[in-house]
TIBASE-441830 format. One record per atom (N, C-alpha, C): residue number from 1; residue in three letters; x negated, y negated, z. Coordinates in pm, whole numbers. Each point is the difference from the previous one (the first is absolute). Layout:
// TIBASE-441830
   seq   type     east    north       up
   NUM    ala        X        Y        Z
...
END
This chain:
// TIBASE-441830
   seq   type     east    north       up
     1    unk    -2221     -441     -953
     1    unk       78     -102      -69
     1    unk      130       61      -50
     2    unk      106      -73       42
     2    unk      117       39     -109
     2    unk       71     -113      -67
     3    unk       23       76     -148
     3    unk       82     -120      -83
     3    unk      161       16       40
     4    unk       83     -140       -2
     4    unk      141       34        0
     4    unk       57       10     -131
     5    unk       71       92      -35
     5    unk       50       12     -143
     5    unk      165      -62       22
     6    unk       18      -74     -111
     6    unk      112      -46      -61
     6    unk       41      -44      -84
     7    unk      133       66      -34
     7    unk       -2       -3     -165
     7    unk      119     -157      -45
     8    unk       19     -111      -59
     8    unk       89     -111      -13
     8    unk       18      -50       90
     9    unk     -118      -49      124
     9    unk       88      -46      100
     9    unk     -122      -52       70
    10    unk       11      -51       94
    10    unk     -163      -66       84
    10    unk       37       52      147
    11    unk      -89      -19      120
    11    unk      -64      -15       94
    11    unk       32     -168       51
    12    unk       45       -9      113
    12    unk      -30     -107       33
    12    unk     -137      -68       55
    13    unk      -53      -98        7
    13    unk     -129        3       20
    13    unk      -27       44      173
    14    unk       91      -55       79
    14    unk      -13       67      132
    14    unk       58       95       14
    15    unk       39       97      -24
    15    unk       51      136      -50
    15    unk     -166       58        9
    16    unk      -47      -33     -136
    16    unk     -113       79      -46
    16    unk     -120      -31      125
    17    unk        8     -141       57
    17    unk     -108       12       64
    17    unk       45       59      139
    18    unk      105       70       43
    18    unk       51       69      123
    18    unk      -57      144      -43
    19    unk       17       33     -137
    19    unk      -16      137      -37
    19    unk     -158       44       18
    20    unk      -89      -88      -71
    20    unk     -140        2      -11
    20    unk      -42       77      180
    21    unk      101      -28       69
    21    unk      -59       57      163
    21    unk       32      136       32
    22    unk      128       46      -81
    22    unk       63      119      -19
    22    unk      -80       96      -28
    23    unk      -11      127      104
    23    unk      -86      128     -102
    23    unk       94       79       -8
    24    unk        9       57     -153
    24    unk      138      113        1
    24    unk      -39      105       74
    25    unk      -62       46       16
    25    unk      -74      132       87
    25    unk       37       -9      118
    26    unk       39     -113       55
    26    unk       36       57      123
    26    unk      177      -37       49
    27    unk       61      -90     -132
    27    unk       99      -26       -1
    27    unk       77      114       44
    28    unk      126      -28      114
    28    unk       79      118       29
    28    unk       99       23      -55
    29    unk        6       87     -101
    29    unk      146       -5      -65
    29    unk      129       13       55
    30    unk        2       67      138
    30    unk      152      -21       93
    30    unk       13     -131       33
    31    unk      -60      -83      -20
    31    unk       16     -150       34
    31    unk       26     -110     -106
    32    unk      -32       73     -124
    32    unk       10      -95     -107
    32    unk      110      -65      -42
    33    unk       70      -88      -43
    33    unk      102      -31      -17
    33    unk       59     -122     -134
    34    unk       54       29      -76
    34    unk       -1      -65     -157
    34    unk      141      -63       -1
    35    unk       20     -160      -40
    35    unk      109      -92       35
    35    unk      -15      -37     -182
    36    unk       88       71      -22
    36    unk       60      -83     -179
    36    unk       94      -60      -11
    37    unk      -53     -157      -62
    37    unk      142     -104       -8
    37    unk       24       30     -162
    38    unk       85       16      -22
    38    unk       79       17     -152
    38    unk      137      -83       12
    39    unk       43      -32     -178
    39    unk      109      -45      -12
    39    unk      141      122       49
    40    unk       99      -35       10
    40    unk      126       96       27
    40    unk       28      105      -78
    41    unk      -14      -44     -143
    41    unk       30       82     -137
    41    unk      -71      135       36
    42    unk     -134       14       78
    42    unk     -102       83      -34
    42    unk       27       80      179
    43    unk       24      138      -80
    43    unk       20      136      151
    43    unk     -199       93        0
    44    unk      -37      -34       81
    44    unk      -85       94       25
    44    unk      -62       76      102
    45    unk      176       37       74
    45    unk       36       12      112
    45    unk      -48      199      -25
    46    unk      -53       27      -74
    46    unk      -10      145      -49
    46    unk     -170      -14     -125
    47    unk      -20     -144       33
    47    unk     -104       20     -100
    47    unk     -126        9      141
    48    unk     -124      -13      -63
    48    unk     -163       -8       72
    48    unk      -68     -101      -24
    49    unk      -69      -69      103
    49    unk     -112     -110      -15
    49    unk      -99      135       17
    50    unk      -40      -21     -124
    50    unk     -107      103      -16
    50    unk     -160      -65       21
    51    unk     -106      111       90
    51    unk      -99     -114       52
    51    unk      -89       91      -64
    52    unk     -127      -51      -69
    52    unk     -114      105      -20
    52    unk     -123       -2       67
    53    unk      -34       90       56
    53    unk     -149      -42      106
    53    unk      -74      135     -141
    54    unk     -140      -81        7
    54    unk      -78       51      -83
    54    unk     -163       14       39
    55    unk     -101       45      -20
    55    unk     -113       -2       11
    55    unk      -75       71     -124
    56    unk      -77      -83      -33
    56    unk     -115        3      -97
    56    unk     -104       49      -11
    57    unk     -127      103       49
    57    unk      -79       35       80
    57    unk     -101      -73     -127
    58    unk     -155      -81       54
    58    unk      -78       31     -129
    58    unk      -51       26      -93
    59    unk      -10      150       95
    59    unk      -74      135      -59
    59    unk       74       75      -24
    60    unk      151       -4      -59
    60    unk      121       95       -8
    60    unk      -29       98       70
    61    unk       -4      -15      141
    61    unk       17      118      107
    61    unk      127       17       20
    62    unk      111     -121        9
    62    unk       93        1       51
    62    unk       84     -146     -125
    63    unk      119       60      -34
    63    unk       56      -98      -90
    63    unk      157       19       32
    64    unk       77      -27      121
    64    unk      117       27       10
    64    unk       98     -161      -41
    65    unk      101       59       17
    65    unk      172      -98      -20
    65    unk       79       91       77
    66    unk       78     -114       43
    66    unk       99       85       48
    66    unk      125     -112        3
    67    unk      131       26      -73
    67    unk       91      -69       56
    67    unk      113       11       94
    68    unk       13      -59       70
    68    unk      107       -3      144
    68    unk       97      -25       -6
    69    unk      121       42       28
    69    unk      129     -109      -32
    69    unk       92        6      128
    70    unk      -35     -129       12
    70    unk      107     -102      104
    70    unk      167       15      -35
    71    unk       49       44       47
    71    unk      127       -7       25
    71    unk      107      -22       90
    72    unk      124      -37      -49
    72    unk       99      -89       48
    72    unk        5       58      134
    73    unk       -6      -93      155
    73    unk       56       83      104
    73    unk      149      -14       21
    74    unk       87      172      105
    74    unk       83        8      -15
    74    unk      107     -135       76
    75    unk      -60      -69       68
    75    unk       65     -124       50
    75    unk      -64     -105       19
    76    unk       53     -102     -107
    76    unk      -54      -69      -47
    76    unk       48     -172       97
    77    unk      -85      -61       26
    77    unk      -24     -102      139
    77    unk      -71     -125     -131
    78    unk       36     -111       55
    78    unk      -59     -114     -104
    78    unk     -122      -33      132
    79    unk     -121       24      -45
    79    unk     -147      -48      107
    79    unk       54     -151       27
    80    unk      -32      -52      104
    80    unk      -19      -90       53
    80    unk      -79      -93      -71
    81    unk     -107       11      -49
    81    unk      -69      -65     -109
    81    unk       95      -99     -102
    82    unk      101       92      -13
    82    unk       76      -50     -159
    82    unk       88      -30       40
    83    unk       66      -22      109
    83    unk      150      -59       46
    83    unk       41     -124      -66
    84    unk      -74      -71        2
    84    unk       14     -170      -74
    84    unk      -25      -26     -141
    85    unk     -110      122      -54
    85    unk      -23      -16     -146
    85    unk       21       33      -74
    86    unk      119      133       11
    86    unk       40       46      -65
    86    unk      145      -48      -44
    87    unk       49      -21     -162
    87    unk       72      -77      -66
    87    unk      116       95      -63
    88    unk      148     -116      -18
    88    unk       86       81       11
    88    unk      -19      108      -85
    89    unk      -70      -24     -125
    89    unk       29      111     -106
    89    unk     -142      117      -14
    90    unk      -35      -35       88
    90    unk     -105      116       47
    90    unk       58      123       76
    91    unk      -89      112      -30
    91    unk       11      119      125
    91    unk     -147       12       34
    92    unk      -11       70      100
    92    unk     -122       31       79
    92    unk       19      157       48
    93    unk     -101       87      -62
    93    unk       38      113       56
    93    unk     -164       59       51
    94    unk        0       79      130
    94    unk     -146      -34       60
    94    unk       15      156        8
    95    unk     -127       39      -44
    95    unk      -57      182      -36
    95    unk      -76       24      124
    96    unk      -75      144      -57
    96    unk     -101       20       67
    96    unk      -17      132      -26
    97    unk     -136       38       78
    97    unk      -23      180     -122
    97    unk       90       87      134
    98    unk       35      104      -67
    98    unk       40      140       46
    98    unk      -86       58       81
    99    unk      -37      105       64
    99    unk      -47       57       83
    99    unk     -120       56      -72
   100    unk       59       90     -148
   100    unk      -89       85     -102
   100    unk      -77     -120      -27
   101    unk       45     -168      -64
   101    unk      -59      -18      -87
   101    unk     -147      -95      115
   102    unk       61      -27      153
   102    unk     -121      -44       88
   102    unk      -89      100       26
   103    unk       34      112      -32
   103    unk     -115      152       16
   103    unk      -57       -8     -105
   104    unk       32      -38      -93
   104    unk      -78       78     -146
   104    unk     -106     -182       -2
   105    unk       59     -104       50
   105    unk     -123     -100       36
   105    unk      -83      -31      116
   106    unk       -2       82       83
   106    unk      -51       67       86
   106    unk     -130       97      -24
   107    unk       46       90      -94
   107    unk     -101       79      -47
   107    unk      -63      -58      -93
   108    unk       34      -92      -80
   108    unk      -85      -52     -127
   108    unk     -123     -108       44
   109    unk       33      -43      113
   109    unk      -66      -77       90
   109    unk     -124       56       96
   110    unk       47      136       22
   110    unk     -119       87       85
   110    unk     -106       39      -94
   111    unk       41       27     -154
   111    unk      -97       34     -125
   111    unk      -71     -103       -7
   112    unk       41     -113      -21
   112    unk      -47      -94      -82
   112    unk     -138      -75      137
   113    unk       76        1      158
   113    unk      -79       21       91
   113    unk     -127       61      -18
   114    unk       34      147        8
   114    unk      -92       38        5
   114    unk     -131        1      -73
   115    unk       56        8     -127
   115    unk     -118      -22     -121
   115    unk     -105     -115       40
   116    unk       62     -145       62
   116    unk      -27     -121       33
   116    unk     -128       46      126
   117    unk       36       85       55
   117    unk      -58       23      159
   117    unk     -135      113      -26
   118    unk      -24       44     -196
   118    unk      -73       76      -41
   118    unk      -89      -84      -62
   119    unk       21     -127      -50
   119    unk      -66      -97      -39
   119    unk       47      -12     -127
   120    unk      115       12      -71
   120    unk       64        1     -132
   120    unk       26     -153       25
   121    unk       -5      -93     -133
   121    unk       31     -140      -45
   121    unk       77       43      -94
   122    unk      123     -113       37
   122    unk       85        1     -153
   122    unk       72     -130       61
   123    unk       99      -34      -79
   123    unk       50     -104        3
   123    unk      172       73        8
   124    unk      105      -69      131
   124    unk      128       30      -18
   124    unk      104      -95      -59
   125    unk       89       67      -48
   125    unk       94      -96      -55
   125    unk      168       49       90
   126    unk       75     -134      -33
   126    unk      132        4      104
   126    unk      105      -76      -88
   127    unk       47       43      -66
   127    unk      148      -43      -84
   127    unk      149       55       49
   128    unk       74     -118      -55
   128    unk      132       51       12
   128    unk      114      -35     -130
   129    unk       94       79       -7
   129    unk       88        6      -75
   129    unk      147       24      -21
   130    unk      127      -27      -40
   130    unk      106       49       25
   130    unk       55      133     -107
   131    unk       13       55       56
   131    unk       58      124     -127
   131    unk      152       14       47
   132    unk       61       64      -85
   132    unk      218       48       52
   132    unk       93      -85       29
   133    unk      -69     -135      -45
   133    unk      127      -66       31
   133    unk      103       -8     -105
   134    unk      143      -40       94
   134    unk       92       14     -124
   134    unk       43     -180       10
   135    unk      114      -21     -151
   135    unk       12     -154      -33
   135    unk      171       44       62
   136    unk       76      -94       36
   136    unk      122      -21      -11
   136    unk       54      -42      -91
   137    unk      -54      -81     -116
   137    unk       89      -20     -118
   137    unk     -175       12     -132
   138    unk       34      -61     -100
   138    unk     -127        2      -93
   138    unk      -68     -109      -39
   139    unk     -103        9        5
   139    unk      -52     -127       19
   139    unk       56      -58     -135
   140    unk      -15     -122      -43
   140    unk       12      -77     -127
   140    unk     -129      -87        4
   141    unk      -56        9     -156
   141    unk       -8     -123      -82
   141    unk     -221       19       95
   142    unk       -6     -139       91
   142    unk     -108       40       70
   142    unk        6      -34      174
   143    unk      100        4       16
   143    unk       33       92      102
   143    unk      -83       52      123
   144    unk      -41      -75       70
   144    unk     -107       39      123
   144    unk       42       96       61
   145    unk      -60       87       84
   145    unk        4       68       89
   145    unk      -90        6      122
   146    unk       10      -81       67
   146    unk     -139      -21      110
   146    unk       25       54      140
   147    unk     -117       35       25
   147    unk      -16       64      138
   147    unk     -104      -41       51
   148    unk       -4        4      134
   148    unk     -136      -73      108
   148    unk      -10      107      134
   149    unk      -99       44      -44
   149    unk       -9      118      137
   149    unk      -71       -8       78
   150    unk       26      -14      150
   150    unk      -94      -32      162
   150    unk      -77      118       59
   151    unk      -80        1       24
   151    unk      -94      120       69
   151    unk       20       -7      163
   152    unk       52       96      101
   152    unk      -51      -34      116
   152    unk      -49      115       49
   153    unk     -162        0       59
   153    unk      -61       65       28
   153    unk       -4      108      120
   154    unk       61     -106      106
   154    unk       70       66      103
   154    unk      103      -56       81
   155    unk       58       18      110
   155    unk      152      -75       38
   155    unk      -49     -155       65
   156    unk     -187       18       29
   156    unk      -19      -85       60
   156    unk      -30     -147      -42
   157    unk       -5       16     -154
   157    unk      -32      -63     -108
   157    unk      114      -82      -87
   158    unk       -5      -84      -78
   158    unk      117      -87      -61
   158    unk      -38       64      -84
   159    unk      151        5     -112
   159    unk      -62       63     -126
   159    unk      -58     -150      -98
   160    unk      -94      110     -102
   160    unk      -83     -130      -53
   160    unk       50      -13     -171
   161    unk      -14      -76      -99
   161    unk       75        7      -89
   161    unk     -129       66     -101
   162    unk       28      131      -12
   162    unk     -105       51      -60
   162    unk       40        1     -202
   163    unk      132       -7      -38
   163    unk      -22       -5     -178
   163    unk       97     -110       20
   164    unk      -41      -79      -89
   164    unk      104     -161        2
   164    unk       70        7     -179
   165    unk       99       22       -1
   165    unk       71      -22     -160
   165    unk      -63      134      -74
   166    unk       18      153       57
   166    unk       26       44     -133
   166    unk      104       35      -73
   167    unk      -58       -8     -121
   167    unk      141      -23     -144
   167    unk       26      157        1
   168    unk       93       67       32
   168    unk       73      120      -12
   168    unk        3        6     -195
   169    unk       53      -72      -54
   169    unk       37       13     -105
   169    unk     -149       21     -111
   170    unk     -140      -10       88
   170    unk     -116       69      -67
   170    unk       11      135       19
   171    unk       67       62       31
   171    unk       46      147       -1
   171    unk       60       81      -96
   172    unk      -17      122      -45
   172    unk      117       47      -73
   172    unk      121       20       45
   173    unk      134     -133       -1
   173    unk       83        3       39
   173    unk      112       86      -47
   174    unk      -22       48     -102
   174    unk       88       79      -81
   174    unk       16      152       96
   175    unk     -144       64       26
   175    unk      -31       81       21
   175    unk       18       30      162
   176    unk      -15      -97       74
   176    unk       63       -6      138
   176    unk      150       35       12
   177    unk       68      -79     -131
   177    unk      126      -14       29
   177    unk      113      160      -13
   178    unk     -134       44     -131
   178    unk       40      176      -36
   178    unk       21       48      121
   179    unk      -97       32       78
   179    unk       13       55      128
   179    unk      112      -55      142
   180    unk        8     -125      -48
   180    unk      146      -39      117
   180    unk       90       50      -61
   181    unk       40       26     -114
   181    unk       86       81      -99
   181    unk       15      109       71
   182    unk     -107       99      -31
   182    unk       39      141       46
   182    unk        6       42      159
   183    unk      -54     -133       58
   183    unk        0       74      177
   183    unk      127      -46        4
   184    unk       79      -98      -36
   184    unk      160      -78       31
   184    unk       70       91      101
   185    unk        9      140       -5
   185    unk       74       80       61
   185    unk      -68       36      156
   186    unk      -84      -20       11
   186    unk      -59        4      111
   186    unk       11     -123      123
   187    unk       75       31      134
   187    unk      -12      -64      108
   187    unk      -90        7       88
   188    unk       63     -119       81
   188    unk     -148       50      114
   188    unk      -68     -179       35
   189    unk      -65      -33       91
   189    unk      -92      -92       20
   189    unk     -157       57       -8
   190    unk        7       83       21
   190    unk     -159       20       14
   190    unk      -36      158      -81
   191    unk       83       46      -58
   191    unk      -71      110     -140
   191    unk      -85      -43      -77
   192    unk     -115       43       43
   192    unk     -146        4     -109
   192    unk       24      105     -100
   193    unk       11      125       41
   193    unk        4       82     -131
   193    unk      142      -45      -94
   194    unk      -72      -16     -111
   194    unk      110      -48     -120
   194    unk       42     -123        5
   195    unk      -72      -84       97
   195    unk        7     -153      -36
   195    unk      -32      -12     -148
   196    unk       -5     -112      -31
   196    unk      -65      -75     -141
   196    unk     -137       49       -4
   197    unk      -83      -55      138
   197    unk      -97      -13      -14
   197    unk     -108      115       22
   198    unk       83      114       76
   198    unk      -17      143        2
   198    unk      -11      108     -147
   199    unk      121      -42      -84
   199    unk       -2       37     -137
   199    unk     -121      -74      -62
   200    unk      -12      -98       16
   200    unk     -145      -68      -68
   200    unk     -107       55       -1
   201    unk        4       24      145
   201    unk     -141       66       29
   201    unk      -56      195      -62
   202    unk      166       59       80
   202    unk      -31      105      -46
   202    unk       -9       10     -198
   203    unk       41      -67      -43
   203    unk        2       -8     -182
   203    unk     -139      -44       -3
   204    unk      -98      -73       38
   204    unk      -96       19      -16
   204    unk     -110       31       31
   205    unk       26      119      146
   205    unk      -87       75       40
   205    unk       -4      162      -78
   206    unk      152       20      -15
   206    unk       74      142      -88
   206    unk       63      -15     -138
   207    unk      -51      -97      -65
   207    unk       84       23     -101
   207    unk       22       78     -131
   208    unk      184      -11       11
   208    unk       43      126      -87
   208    unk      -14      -31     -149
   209    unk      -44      -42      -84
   209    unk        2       13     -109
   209    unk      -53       83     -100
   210    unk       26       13     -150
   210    unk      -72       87      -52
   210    unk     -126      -27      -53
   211    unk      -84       -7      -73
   211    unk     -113        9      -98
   211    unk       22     -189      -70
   212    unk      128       -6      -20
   212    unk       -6     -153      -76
   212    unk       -1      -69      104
   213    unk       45      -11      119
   213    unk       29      -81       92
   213    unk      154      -16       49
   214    unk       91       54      -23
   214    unk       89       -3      -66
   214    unk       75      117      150
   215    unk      118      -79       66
   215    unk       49       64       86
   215    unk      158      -44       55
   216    unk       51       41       33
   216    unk      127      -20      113
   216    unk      -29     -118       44
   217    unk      120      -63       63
   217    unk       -9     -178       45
   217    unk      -39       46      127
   218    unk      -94      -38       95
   218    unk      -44       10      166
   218    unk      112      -35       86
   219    unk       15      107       72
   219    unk      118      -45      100
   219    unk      156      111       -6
   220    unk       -4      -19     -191
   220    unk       75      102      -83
   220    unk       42      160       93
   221    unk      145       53      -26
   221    unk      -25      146       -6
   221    unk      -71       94      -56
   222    unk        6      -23     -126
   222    unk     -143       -7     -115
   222    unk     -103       51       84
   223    unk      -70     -149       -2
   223    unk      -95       -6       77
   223    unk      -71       56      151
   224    unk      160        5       71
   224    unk      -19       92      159
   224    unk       10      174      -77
   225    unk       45       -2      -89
   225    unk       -2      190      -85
   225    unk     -163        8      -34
   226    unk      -43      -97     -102
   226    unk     -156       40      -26
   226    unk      -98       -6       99
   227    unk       27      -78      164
   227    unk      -77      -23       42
   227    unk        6      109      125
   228    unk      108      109        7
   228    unk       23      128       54
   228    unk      -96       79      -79
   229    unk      -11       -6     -112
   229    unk      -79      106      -79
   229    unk     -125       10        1
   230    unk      -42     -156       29
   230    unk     -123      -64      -23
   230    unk      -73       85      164
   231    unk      123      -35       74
   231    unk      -96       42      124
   231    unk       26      139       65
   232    unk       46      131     -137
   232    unk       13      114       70
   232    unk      108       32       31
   233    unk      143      -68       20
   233    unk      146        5       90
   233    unk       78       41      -78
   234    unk      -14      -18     -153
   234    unk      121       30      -58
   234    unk       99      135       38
   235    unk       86       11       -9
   235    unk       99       85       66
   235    unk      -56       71      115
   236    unk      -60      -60      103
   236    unk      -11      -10      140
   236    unk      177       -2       69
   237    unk       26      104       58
   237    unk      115       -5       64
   237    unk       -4     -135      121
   238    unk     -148       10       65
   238    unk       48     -102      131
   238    unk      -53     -118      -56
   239    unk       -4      -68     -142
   239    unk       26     -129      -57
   239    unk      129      -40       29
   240    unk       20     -126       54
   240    unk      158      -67       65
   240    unk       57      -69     -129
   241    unk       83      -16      -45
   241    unk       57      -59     -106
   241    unk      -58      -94      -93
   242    unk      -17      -56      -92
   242    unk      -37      -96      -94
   242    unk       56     -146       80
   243    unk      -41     -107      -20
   243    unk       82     -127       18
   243    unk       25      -24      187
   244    unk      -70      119       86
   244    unk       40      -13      116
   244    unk      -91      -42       64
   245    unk      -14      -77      170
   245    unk      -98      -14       57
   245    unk      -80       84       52
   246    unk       58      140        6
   246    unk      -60      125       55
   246    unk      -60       26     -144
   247    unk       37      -40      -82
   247    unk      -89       62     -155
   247    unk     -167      -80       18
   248    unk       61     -123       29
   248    unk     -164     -112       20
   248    unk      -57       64       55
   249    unk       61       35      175
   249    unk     -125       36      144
   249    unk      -48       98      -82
   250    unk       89      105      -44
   250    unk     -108      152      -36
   250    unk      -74      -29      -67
   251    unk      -18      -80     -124
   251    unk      -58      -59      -75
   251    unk     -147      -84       39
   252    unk       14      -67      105
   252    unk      -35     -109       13
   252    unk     -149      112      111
   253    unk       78      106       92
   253    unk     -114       92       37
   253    unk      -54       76      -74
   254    unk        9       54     -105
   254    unk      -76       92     -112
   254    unk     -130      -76       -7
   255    unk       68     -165      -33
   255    unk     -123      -65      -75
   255    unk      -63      -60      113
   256    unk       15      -12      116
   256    unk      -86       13      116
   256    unk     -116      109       15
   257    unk       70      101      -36
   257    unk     -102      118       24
   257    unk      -55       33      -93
   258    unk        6      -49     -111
   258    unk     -108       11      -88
   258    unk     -107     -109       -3
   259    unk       -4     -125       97
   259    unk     -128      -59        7
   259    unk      -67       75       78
END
């Protein structure tokens, strides 16, 4: 059994009953493919439809999560699907995982397999979410922010409308926006390290703070100084500059190799 998780937002009812046939286990992640309709105001052309595949084991043999993140591809095509329905003041920007992030669901899938093929029961779960996006102006007053994101499973498939109306603005919007703050200097269509949603993650897989909680803004020079220290580099000669994209990649492999 798996539950779909979602947080302010529904399932369409034929959505959900297309999914009920779905087994994530054997879903191919080079095929997967994620269609978000958003208003104009909203860039998350650098953010993640973040997906979580999970398993539960009974008998806590096995209790994993894992989240995935879908991201923007580098040339971006309006699907055929949406030619007609999509409205003037909409964008549509259509993801999909990276190479690392279809390997690392690949393998989470052979575990969770296998345990299954040992006679382990548990129950899986399959959510999604947006993290890194940035606003073009600020919201006011109450102020929607809605997004509707399509699943397509493979090229052979229509995409299906898998989250209908979620409210962005149930988010910490403040805190998203810190981080479009400090990446601002950064170009690029497709830089993951030091996106928004990259700083998100690494701040709360590594984070620098002291004893109160109490740290540098994420994203920050500050913050890229404590988080050299944090991981061993500080005055590392072959560390690439502060604020650079060669500062992210090096960055961005350290903390590769420490999973």
């Amino acid at each position: 059994m798996t539950s779909i998780l979602f947080a302010c937002s529904s399932m369409p009812v034929g959505s959900m009953l297309k999914m009920r046939s779905v087994d994530p286990l054997t879903m191919d992640g080079r095929q997967l493919k994620i269609a978000v309709i958003l208003p104009k105001r909203i860039d998350i052309s650098q953010a993640h439809v973040v997906m979580l595949l999970g398993f539960d084991a009974v008998d806590d043999q096995l209790d994993i999560a894992e989240n995935l993140e879908f991201s923007a591809v580098s040339e971006q095509r309006l699907p055929a699907d949406f030619v007609y329905s999509l409205q003037p003041e909409e964008n549509l920007v259509v993801m999909e995982l990276t190479d690392e992030q279809a390997r690392r669901l690949t393998q989470m899938q052979k575990r969770i397999a296998d345990k299954k093929a040992e006679g382990v029961e548990g129950k899986g779960a399959l959510g999604f979410s947006v993290s890194g996006f940035c606003l073009k102006d600020t919201p006011e007053g109450d102020s929607s922010l809605i997004a509707n994101i399509y699943l397509q499973l493979d090229t052979t498939q229509e995409y299906m409308h898998l989250i209908r109306d979620l409210d962005l603005t149930e988010q910490d919007i403040e805190a998203e926006q810190a981080l479009c703050k400090n990446w601002k200097g950064y170009q690029g269509t497709n830089q993951l390290a030091c996106s928004p949603a990259w700083v998100k993650r690494v701040s709360a897989a590594l984070p620098v703070t002291d004893g109160a909680g109490h740290g540098p803004d994420p994203g920050s020079v500050e913050w890229q100084g404590a988080l050299e220290f944090a991981l061993g580099l500080r005055d590392d000669p072959d560390v690439p500059p502060r604020q650079s994209q060669q500062w992210c990649e090096y960055i961005a492999g350290h903390l590769e190799a420490r999973q």
